[in-house]
PyMOL commands that place a pseudoatom at each C-alpha (Angstrom):
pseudoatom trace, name=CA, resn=UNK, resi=1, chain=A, elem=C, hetatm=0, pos=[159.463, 174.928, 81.848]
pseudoatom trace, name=CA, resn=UNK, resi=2, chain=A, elem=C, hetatm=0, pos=[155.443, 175.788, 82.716]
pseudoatom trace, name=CA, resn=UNK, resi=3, chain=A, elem=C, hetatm=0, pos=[154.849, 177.116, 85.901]
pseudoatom trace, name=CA, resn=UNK, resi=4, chain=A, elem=C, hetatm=0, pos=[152.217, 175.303, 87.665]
pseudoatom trace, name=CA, resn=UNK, resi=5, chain=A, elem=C, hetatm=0, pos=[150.060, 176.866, 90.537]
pseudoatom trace, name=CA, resn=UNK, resi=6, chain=A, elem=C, hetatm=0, pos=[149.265, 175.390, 93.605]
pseudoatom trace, name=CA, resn=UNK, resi=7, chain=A, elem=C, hetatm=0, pos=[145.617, 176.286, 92.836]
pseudoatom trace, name=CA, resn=UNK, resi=8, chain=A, elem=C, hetatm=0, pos=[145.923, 174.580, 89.406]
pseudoatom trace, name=CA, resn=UNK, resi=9, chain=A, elem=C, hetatm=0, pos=[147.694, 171.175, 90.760]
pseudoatom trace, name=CA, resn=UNK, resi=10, chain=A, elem=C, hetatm=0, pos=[144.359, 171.440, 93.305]
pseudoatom trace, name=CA, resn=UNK, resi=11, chain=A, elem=C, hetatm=0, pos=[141.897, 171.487, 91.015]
pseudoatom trace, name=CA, resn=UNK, resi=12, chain=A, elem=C, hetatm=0, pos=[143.233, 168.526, 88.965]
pseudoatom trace, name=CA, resn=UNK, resi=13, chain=A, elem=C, hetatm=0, pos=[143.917, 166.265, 91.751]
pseudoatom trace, name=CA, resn=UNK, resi=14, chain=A, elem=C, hetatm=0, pos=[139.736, 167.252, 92.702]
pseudoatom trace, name=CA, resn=UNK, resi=15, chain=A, elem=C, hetatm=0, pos=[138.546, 166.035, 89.431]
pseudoatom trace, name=CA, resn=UNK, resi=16, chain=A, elem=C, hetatm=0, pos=[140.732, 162.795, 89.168]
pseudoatom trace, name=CA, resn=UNK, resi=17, chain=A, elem=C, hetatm=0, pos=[138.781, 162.404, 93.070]
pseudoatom trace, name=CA, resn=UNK, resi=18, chain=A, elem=C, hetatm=0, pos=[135.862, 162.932, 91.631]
pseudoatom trace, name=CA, resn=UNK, resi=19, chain=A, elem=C, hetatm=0, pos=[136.102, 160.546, 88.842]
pseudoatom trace, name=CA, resn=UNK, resi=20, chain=A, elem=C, hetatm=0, pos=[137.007, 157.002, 90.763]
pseudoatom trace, name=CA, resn=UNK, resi=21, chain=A, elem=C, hetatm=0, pos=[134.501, 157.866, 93.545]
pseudoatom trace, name=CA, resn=UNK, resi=22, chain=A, elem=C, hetatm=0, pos=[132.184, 158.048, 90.549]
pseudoatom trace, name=CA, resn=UNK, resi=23, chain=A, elem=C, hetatm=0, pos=[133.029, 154.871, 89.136]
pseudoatom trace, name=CA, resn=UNK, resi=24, chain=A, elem=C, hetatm=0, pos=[133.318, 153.272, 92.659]
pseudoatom trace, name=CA, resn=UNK, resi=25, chain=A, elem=C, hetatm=0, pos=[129.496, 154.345, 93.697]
pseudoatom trace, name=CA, resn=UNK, resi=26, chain=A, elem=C, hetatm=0, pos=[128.538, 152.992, 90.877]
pseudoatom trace, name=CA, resn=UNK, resi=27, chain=A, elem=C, hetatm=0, pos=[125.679, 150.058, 90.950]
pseudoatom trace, name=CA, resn=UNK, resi=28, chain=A, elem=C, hetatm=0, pos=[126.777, 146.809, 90.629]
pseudoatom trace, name=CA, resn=UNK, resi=29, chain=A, elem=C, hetatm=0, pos=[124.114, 145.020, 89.149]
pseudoatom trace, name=CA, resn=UNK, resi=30, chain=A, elem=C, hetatm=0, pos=[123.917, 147.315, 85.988]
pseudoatom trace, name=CA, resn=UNK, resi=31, chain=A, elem=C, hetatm=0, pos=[127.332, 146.176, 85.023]
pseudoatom trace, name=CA, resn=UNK, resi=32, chain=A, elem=C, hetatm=0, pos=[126.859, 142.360, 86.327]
pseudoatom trace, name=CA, resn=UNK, resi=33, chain=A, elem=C, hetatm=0, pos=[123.309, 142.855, 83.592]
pseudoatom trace, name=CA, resn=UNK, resi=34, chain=A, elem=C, hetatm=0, pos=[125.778, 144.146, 81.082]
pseudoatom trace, name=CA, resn=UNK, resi=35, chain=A, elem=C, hetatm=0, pos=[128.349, 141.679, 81.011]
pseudoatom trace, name=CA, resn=UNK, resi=36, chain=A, elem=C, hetatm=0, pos=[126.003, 139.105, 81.089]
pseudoatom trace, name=CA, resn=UNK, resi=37, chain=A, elem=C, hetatm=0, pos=[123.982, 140.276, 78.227]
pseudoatom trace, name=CA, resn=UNK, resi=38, chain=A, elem=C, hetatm=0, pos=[127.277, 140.430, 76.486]
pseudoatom trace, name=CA, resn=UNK, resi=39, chain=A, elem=C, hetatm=0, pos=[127.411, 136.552, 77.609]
pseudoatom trace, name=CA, resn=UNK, resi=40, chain=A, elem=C, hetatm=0, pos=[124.632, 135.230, 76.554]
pseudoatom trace, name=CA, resn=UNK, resi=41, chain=A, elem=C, hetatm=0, pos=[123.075, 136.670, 73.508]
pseudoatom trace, name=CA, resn=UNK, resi=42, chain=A, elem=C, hetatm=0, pos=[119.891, 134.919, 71.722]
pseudoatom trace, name=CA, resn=UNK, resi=43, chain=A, elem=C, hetatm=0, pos=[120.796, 133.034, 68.426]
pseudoatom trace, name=CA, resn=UNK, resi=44, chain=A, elem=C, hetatm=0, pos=[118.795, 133.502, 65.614]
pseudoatom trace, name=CA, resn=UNK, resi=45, chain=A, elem=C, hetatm=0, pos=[117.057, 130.268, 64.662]
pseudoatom trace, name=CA, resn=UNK, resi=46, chain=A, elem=C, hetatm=0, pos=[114.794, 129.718, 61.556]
pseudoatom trace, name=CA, resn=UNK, resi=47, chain=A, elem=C, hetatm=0, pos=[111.701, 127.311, 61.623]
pseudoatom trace, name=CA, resn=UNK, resi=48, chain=A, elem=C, hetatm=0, pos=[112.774, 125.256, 59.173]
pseudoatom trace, name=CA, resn=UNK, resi=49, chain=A, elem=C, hetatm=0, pos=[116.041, 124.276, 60.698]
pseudoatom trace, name=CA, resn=UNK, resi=50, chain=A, elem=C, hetatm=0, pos=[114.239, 123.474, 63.979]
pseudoatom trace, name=CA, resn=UNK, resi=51, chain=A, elem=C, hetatm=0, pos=[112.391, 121.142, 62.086]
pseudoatom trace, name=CA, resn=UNK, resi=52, chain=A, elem=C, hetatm=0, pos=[115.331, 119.759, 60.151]
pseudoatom trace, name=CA, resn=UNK, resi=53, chain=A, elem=C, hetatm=0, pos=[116.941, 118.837, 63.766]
pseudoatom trace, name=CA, resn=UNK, resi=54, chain=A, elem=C, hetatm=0, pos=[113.656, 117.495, 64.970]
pseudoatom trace, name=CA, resn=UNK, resi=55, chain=A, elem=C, hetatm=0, pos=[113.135, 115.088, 62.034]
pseudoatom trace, name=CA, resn=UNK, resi=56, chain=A, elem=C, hetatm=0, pos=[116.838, 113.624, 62.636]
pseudoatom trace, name=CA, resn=UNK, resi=57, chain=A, elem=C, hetatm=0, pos=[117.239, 110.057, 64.414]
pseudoatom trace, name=CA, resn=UNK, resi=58, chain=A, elem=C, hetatm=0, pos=[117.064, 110.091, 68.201]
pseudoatom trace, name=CA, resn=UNK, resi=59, chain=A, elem=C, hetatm=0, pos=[120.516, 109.651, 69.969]
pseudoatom trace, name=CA, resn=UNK, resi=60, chain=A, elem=C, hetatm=0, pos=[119.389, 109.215, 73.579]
pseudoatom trace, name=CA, resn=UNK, resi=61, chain=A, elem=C, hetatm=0, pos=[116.524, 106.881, 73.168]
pseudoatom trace, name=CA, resn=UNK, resi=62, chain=A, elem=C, hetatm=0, pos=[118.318, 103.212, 72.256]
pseudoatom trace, name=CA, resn=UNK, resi=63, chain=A, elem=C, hetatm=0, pos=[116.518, 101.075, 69.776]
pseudoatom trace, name=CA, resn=UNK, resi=64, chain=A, elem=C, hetatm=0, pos=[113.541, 98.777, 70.798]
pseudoatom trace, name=CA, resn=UNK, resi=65, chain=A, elem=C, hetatm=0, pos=[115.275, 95.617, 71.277]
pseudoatom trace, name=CA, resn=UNK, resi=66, chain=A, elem=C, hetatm=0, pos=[118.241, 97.010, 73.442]
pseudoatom trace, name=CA, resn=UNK, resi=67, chain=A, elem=C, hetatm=0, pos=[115.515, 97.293, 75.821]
pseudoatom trace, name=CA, resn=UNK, resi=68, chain=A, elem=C, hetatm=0, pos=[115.034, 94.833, 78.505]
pseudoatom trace, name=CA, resn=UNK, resi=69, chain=A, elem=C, hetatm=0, pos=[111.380, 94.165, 78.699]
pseudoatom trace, name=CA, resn=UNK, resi=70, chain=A, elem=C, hetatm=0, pos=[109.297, 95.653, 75.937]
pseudoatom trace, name=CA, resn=UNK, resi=71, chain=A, elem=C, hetatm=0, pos=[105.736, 96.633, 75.980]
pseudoatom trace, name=CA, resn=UNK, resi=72, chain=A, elem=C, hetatm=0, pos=[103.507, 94.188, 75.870]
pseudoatom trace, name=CA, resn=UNK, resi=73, chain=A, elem=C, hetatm=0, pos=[105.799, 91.698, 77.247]
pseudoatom trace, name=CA, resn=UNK, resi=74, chain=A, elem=C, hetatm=0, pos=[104.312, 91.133, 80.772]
pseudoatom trace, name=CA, resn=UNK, resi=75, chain=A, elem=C, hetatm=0, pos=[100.813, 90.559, 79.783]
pseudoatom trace, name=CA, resn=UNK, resi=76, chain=A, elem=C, hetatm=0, pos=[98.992, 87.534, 80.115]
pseudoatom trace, name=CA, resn=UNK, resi=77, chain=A, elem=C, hetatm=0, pos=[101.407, 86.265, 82.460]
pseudoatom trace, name=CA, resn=UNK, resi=78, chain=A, elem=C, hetatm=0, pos=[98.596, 86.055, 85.389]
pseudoatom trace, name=CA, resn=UNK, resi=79, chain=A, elem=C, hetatm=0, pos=[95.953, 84.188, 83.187]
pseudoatom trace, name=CA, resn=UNK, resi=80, chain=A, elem=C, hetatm=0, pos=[92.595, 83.243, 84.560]
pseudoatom trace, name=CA, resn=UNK, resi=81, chain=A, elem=C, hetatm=0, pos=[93.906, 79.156, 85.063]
pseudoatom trace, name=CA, resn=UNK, resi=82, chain=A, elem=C, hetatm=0, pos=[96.766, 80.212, 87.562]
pseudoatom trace, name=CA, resn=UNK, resi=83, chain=A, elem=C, hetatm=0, pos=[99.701, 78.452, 85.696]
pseudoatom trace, name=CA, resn=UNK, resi=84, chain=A, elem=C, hetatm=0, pos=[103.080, 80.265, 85.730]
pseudoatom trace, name=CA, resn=UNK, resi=85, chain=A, elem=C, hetatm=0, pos=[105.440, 80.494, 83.085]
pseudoatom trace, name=CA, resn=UNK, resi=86, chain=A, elem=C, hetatm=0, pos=[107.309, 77.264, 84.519]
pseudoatom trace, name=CA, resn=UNK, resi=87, chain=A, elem=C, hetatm=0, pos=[103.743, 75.036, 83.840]
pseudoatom trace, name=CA, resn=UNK, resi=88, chain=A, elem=C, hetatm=0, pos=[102.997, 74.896, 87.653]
pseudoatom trace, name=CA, resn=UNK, resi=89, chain=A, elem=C, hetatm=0, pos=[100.175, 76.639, 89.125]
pseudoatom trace, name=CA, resn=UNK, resi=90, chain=A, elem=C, hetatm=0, pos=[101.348, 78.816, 92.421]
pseudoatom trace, name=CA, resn=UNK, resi=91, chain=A, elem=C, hetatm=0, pos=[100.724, 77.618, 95.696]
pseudoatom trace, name=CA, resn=UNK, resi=92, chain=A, elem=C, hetatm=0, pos=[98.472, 80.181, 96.680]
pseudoatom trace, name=CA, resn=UNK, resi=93, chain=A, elem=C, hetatm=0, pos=[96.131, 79.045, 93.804]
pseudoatom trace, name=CA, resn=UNK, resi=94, chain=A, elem=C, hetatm=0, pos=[96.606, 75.218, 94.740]
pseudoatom trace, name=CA, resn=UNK, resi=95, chain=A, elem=C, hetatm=0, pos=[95.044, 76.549, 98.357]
pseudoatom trace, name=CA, resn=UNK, resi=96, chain=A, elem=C, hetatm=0, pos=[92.077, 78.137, 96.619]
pseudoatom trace, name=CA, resn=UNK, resi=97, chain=A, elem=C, hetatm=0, pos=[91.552, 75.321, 94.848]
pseudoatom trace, name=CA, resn=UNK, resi=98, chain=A, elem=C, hetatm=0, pos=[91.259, 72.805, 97.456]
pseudoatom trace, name=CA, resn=UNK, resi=99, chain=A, elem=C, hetatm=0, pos=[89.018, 75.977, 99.957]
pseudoatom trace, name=CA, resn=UNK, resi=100, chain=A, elem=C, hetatm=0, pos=[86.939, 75.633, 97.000]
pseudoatom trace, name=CA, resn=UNK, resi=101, chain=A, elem=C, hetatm=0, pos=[86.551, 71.907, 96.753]
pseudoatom trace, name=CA, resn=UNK, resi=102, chain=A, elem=C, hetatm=0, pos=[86.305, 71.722, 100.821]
pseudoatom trace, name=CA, resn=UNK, resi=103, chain=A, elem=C, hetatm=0, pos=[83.540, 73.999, 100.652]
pseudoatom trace, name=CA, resn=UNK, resi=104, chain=A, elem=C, hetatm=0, pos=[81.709, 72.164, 98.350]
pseudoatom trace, name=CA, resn=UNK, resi=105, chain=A, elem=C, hetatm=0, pos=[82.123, 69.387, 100.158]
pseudoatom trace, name=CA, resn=UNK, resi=106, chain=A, elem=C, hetatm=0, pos=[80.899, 69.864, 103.314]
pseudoatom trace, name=CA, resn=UNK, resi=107, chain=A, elem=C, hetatm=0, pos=[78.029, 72.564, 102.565]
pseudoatom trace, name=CA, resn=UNK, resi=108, chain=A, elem=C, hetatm=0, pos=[74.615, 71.592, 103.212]
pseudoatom trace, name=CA, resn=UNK, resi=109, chain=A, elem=C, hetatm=0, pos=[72.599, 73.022, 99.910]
pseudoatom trace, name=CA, resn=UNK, resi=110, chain=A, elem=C, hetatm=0, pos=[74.145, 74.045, 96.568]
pseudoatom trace, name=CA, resn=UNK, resi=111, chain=A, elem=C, hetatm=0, pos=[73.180, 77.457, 97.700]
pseudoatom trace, name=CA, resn=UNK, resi=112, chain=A, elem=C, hetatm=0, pos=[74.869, 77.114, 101.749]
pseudoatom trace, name=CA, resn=UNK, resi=113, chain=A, elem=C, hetatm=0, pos=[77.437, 79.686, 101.945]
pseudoatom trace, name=CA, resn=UNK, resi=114, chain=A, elem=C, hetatm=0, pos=[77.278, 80.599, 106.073]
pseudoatom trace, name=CA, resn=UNK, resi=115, chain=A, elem=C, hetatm=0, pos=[76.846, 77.228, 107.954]
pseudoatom trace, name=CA, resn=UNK, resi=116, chain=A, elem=C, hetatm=0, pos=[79.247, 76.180, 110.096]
pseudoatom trace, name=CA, resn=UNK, resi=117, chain=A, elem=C, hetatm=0, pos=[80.488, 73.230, 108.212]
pseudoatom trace, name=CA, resn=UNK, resi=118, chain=A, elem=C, hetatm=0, pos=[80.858, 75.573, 105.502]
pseudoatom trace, name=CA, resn=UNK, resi=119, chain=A, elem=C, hetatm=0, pos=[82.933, 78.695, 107.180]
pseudoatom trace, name=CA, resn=UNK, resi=120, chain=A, elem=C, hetatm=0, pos=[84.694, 76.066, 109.084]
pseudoatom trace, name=CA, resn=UNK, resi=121, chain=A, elem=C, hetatm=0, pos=[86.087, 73.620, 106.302]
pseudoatom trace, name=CA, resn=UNK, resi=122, chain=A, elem=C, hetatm=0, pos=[87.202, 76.928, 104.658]
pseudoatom trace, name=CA, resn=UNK, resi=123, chain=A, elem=C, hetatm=0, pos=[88.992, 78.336, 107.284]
pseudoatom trace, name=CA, resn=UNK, resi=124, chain=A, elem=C, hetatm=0, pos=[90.775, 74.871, 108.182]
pseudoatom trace, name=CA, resn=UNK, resi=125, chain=A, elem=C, hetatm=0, pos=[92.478, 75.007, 104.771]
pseudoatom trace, name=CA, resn=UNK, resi=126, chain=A, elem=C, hetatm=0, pos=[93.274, 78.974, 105.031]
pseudoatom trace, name=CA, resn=UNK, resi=127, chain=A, elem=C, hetatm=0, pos=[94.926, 78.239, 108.926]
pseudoatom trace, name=CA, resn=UNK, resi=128, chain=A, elem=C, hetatm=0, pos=[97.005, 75.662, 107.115]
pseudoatom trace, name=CA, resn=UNK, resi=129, chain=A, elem=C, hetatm=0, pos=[98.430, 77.845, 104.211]
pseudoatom trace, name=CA, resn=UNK, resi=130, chain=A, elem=C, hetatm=0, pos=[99.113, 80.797, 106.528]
pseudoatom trace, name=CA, resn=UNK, resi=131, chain=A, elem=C, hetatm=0, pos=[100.876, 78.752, 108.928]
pseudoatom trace, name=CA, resn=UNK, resi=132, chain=A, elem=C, hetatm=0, pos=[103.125, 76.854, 106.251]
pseudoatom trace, name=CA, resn=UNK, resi=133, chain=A, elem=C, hetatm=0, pos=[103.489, 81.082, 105.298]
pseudoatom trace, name=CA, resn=UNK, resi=134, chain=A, elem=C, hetatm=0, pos=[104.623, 81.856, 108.471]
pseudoatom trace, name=CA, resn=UNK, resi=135, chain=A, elem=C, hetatm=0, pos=[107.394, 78.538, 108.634]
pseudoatom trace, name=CA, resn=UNK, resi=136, chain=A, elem=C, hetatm=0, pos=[108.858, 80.354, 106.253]
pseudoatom trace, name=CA, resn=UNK, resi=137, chain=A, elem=C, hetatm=0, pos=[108.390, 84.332, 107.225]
pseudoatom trace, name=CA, resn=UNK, resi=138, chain=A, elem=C, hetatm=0, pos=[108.417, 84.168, 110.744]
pseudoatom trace, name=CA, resn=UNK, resi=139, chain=A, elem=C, hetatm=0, pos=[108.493, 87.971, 111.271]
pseudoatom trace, name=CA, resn=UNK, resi=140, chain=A, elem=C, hetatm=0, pos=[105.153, 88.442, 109.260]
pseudoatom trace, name=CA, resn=UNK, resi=141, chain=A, elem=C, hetatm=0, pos=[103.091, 89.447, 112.397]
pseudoatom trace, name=CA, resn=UNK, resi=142, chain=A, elem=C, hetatm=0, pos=[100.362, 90.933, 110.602]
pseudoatom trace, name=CA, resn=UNK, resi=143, chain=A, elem=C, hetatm=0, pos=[99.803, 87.882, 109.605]
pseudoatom trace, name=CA, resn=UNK, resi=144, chain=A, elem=C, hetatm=0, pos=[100.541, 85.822, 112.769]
pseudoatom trace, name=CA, resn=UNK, resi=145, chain=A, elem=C, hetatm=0, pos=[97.701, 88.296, 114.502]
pseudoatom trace, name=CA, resn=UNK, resi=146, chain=A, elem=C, hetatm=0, pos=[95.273, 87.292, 111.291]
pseudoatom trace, name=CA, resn=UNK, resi=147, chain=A, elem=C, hetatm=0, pos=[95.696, 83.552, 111.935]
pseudoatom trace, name=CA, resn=UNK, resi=148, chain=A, elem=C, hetatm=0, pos=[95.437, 83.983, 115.652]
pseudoatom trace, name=CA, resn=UNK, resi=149, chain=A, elem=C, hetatm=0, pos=[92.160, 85.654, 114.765]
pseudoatom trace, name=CA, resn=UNK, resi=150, chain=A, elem=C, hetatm=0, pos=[90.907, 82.997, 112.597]
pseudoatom trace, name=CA, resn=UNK, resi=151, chain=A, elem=C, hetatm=0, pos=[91.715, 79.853, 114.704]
pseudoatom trace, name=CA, resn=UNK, resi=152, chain=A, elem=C, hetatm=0, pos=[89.412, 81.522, 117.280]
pseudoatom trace, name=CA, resn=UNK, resi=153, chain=A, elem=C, hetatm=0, pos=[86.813, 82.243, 115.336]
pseudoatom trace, name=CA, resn=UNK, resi=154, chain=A, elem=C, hetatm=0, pos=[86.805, 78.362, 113.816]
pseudoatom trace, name=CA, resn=UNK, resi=155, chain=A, elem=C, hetatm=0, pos=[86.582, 77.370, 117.566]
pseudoatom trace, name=CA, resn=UNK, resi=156, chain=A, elem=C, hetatm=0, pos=[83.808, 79.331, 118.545]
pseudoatom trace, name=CA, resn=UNK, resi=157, chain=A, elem=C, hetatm=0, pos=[81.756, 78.300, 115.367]
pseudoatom trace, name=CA, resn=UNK, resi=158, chain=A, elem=C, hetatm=0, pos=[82.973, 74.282, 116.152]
pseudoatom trace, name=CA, resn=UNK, resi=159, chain=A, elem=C, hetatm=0, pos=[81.412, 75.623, 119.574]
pseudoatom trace, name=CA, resn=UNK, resi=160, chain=A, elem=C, hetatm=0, pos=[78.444, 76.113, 118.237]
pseudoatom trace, name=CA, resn=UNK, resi=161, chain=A, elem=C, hetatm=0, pos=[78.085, 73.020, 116.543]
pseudoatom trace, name=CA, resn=UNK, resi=162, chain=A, elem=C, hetatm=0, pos=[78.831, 70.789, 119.161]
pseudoatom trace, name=CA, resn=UNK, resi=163, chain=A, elem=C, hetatm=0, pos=[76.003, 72.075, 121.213]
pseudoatom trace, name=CA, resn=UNK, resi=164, chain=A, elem=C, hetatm=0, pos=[73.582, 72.170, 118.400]
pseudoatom trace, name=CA, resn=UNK, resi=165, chain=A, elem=C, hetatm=0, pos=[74.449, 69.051, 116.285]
pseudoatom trace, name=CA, resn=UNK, resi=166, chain=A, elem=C, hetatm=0, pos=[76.857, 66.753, 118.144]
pseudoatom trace, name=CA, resn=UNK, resi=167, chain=A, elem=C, hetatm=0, pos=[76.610, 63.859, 115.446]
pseudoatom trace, name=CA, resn=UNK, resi=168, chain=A, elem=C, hetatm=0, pos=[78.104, 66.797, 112.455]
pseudoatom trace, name=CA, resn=UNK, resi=169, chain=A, elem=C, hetatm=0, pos=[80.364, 67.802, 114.761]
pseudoatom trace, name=CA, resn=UNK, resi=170, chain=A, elem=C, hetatm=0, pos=[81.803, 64.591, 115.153]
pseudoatom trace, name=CA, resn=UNK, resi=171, chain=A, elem=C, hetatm=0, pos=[82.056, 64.046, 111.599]
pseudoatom trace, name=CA, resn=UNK, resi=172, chain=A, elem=C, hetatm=0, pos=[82.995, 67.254, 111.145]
pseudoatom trace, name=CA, resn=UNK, resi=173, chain=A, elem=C, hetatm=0, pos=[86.406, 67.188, 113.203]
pseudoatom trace, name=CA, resn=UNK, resi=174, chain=A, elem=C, hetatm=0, pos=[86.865, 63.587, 112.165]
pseudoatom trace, name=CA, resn=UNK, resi=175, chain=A, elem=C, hetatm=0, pos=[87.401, 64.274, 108.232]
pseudoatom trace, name=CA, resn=UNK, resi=176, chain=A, elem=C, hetatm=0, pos=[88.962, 67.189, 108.723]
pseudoatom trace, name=CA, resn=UNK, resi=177, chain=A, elem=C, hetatm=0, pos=[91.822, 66.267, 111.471]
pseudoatom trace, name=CA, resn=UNK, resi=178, chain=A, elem=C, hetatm=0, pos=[90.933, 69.235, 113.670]
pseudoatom trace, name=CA, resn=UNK, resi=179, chain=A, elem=C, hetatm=0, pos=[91.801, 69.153, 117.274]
pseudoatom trace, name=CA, resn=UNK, resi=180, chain=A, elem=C, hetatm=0, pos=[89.456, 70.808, 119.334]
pseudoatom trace, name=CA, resn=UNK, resi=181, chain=A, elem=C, hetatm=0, pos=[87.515, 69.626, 122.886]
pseudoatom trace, name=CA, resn=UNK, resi=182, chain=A, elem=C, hetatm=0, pos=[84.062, 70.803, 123.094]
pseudoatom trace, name=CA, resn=UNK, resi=183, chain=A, elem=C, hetatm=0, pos=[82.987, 72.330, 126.268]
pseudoatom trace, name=CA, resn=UNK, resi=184, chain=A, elem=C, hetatm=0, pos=[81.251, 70.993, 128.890]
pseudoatom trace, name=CA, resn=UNK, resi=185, chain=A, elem=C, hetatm=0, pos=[77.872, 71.935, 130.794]
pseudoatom trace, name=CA, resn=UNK, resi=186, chain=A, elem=C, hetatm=0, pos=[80.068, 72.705, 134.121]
pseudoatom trace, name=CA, resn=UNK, resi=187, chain=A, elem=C, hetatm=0, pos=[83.417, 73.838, 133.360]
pseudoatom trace, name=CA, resn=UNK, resi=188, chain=A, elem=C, hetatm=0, pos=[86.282, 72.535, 135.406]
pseudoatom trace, name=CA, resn=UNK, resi=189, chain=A, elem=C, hetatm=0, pos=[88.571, 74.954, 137.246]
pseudoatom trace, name=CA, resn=UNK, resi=190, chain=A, elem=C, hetatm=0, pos=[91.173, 74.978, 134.424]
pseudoatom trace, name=CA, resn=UNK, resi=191, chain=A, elem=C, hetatm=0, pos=[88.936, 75.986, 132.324]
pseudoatom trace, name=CA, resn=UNK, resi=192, chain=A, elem=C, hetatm=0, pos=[86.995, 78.622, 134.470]
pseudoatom trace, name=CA, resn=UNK, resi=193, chain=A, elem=C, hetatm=0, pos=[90.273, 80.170, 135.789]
pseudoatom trace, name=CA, resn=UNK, resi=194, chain=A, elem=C, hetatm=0, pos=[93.305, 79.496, 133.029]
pseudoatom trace, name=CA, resn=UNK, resi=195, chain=A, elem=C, hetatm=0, pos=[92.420, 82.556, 131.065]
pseudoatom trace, name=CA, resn=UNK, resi=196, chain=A, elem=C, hetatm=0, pos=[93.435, 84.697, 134.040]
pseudoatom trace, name=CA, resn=UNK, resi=197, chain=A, elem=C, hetatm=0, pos=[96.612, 85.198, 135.383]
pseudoatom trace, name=CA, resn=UNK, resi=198, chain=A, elem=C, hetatm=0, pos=[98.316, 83.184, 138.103]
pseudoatom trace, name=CA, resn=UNK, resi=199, chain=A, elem=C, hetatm=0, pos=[98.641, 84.477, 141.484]
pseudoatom trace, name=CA, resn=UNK, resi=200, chain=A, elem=C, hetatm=0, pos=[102.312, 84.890, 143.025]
pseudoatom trace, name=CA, resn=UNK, resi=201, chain=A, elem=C, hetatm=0, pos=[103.423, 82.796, 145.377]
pseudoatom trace, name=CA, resn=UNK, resi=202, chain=A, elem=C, hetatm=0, pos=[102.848, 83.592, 149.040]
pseudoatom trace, name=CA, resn=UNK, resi=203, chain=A, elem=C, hetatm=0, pos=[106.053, 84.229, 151.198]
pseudoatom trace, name=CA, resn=UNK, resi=204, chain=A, elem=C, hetatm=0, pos=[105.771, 82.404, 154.221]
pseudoatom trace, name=CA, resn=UNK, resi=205, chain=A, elem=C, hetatm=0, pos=[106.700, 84.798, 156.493]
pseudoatom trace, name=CA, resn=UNK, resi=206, chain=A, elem=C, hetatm=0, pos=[103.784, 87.047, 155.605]
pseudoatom trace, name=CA, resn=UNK, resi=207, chain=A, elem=C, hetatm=0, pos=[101.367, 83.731, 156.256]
pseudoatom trace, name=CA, resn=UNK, resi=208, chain=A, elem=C, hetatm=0, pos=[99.875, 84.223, 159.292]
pseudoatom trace, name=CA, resn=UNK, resi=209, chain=A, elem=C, hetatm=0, pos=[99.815, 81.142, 161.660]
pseudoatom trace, name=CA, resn=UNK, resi=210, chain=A, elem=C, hetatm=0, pos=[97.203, 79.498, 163.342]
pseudoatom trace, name=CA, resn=UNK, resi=211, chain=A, elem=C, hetatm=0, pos=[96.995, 79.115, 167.257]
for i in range(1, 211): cmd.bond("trace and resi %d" % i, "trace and resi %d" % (i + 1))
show_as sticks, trace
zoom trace
């Protein structure tokens, strides 16, 4: 048998200590860089296979008529005549079409574009589209607030006409089946007062009696 000293047994039980608290203050990321540079090493790829793989058919892209609508297919769908696909013009080009002939038909000159007949025939066709609009949206209140805006401006300019040219006002609201009552030199007290709000009621208690 070998006779082992204390001191020897010491000095290897020192060096195995000093070899796993080597290892185990080691830094971490070297080895994680290692391993995964082990992982993931580059591949060596030629040119000319790169371009053999590039010149190959494409397997995402499907073929041109697996598509649904191709390029080119949407065009000259809004042509200049307004007619749809189904052969009937839209409605909001049947409206511009009879603004247009309106217009025409109650200007005063070839070249009138700002009398009152003129604004006001428009707008009585554009009042009845957005309302016919609204029938049908009725939570379109940017809208609503437009044709709010719009009836009062067509009664201010049939305003304007009545006190200017009675006899083409007359005519005026005749042909075109607007409702409207000028006003008069001395308003009555509807008119003076409606536009305000009405006073509450007095309690009767509160009314003060007469001796």
């Amino acid at each position: 048998m070998f006779a082992i000293s204390t001191k020897d047994i010491l000095s290897i039980i020192l060096l195995l200590c000093l070899n796993d608290s080597a290892s185990a203050f080691a830094p971490s990321s070297v080895t994680r860089f290692q391993k995964t540079s082990q992982q993931y090493r580059p591949l060596s790829v030629s040119v000319s296979e790169l371009e053999e793989v590039n010149e190959g058919p494409d397997i995402d892209s499907p073929p041109l008529e697996d598509y649904i609508v191709n390029i080119g297919d949407l065009e000259g769908e809004d042509e200049e005549d307004g007619i749809e696909d189904d052969g009937e013009p839209p409605i909001w080009y049947e409206s511009h079409q009879r603004m247009q002939a309106l217009r025409e038909m109650y200007r005063r000159s070839e070249n009138d574009t700002g009398s009152p007949e003129y604004q006001v025939a428009g707008m009585t066709e554009r009042i009845s589209y957005l309302t016919k609009h609204l029938k049908i949206h009725p939570k379109d209140f940017s809208t609503r607030r437009g044709l709010v805006a719009m009836v009062n401006k067509r009664r201010r300019l049939l305003n304007y006409l009545s006190k200017r040219e009675v006899e083409r006002y007359k005519s005026l609201i005749k042909s075109l089946g607007i409702r409207h009552k000028a006003p008069g030199a001395v308003p009555s007290k509807s008119e003076k007062y409606g536009r305000f709000p009405k006073q509450k009621a007095v309690k009767k208690h509160l009314v003060k009696r007469k001796k």
